[in-house]
C-alpha positions, 0 to 999 in steps of 0.5 A: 789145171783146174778152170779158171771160173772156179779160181775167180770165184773163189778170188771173187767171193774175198773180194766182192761186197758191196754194189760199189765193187761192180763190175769186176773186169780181168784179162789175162794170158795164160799158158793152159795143159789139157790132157789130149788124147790125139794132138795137132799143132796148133789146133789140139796141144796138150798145153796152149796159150791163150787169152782169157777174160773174167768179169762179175756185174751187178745185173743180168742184162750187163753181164750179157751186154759184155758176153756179146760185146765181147763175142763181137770183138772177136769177131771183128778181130778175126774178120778185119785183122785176121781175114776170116769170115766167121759165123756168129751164134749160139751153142747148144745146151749139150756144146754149151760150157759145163755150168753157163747159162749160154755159150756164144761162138764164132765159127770159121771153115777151113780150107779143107771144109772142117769147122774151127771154133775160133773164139767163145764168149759165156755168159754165166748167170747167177749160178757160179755166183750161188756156188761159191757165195759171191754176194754184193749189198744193192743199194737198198742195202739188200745182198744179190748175187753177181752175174758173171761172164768169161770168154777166150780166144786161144793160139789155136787162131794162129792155126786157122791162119795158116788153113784158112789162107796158106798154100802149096808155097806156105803161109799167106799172112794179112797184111794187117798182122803180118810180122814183116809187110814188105821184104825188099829183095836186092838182086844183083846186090854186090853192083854199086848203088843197088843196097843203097837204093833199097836202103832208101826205099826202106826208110821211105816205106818204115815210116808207115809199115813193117819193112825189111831189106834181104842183103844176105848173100843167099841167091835171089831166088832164094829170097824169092821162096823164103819170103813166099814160105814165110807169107810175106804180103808184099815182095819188091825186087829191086836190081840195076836195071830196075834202078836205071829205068826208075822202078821196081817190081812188087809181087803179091804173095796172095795172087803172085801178080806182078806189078811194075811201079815208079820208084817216086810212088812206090810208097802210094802203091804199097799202101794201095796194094796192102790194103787191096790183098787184106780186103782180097784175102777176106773176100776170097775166104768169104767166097770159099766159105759161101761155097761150101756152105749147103742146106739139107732138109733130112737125113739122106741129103745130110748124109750126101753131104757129109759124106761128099761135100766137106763144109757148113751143113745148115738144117732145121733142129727140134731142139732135142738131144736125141736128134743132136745125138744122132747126127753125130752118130750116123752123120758124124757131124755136130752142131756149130752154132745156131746163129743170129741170122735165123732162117726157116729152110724148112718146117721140120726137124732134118732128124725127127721130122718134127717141127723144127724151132732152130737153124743150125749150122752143122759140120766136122771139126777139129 
């Protein structure tokens, strides 16, 4: 298909005359085919879904108030619902997208140490607005070109779940995006009292979360797997002995841990531990982006780096393209994102030895 930003142009030159139409603000979900020579589930399809918004404002400084405004959303989203710690900034003009005036990112690491762009928001000026003739009268009665912006965040996020959190024994969702937050797992389910038991503690937890009992006739053990494979936060197990003493056992899917409770506060600790596994879940990832973050200073430590020590590679830029060329030549890595938070580490450029005008985080990505 072609880009959207040409098809909104287009839609937007028919509809846009006066400053009274401003600002224009569309979101849409559309499936998109690309044509990818290598695909990977969920990162690189040859057709995806994703989420994508199209804006026109009357001025400069509105259309990069949004631009940011949304960069910030996904960020945000990632971080607090997602559990991904991201990096915040701005691609180079030769990573920008083809016709915008800049192009902000959010950068996350994988589990493995590649870099994932995971949301981008662009602003693009006045220039799609002079191509394609999309005017509006100001109200001095004089005709401007808008200012437009567009941003998207697609079903490769799911992708990044899966690599940032999973394991050995399958997804590990945030609490605060997972289908189902607790499963409660009968054991010995046939014995009088015990589905009945968990059925109450369900309507007890359902008024606040996502919850569902097991009651297939699939062993215990079972139950146990399939819910770790499917990321599940929280597991209750719940069998006639546990009824007897007036408790339960709810297992963590991120750590495992074990947890005895009373069945009078069961409700209190599930809040308690959802909330401890999405803020655990985050730090983790946190920590593991931290540590494999490294800062090279010329070409032979990034050379060291990227070739034994998978993750973000921070090094001073001098701006030029040739530099950026080269690295992905000889390094084999790319540029990220130049991020807000700038910092000197150096007063030259890791290629030329130049001096430097940017920190750049640098990396392989999918």
């Amino acid at each position: 298909r072609p880009t959207s930003e040409t098809l909104f142009c287009d839609f937007y030159s028919k509809i846009i005359q006066s400053h009274r139409d401003l600002p224009k603000l569309y979101n849409q979900w559309v499936s998109v085919v690309r044509w990818e020579k290598t695909t990977r589930p969920f990162l690189r399809t040859s057709e995806f879904f994703w989420q994508e918004g199209h804006t026109a404002h009357a001025t400069e400084e509105e259309a990069e108030a949004r631009t940011v405004q949304m960069l910030n959303m996904y960020a945000d989203f990632c971080e607090q619902y997602l559990a991904i710690p991201v990096v915040k900034g701005q691609k180079t003009e030769k990573e920008k997208f083809a016709g915008a005036h800049s192009t902000y990112t959010i950068e996350a690491l994988m589990h493995d140490g590649k870099a994932l762009q995971s949301g981008t928001s662009h602003n693009f000026g006045d220039g799609f607005a002079k191509a394609f003739d999309i005017q509006y009268t100001d109200k001095d009665n004089k005709l401007q070109y808008v200012h437009q912006t567009s941003w998207g965040m697609s079903t490769r996020i799911i992708g990044a779940i899966i690599m940032v959190h999973g394991d050995d024994s399958g997804l590990v969702l945030p609490p605060r995006i997972a289908p189902v937050q607790t499963m409660i797992v009968p054991i010995m389910q046939k014995k009088e009292g015990v589905l009945d038991k968990a059925e109450e503690i369900r309507k007890r937890l359902a008024s606040s979360y996502k919850v569902k009992v097991d009651d297939s006739d699939k062993s215990p053990g079972w139950k146990f797997s399939e819910s770790e494979m499917r990321g599940i936060p929280v597991r209750v197990e719940l069998g006639p002995k546990d009824i007897e003493a007036g408790q339960a056992v709810l297992v963590r899917r991120d750590t495992h841990e074990k947890i005895t409770v009373a069945l009078s506060e069961i409700a209190e600790k599930v809040d308690e531990l959802l909330k401890t596994i999405q803020h655990d879940m985050y730090e983790r990832a946190k920590a593991h982006r931290d540590a494999h973050t490294y800062d090279a200073h010329n070409m032979e430590e990034m050379k060291d780096i990227a070739d034994n020590k998978p993750g973000f590679i921070r090094a001073m830029w001098c701006g030029c393209q040739e530099c950026e060329d080269k690295l992905k030549e000889q390094v084999g890595v790319t540029s990220r994102c130049m991020p807000f938070k700038q910092e000197k580490l150096a007063e030259t450029c890791v290629c030329c030895g130049k001096p430097a005008t940017k920190m750049v985080y640098w990396g392989k990505a999918y």
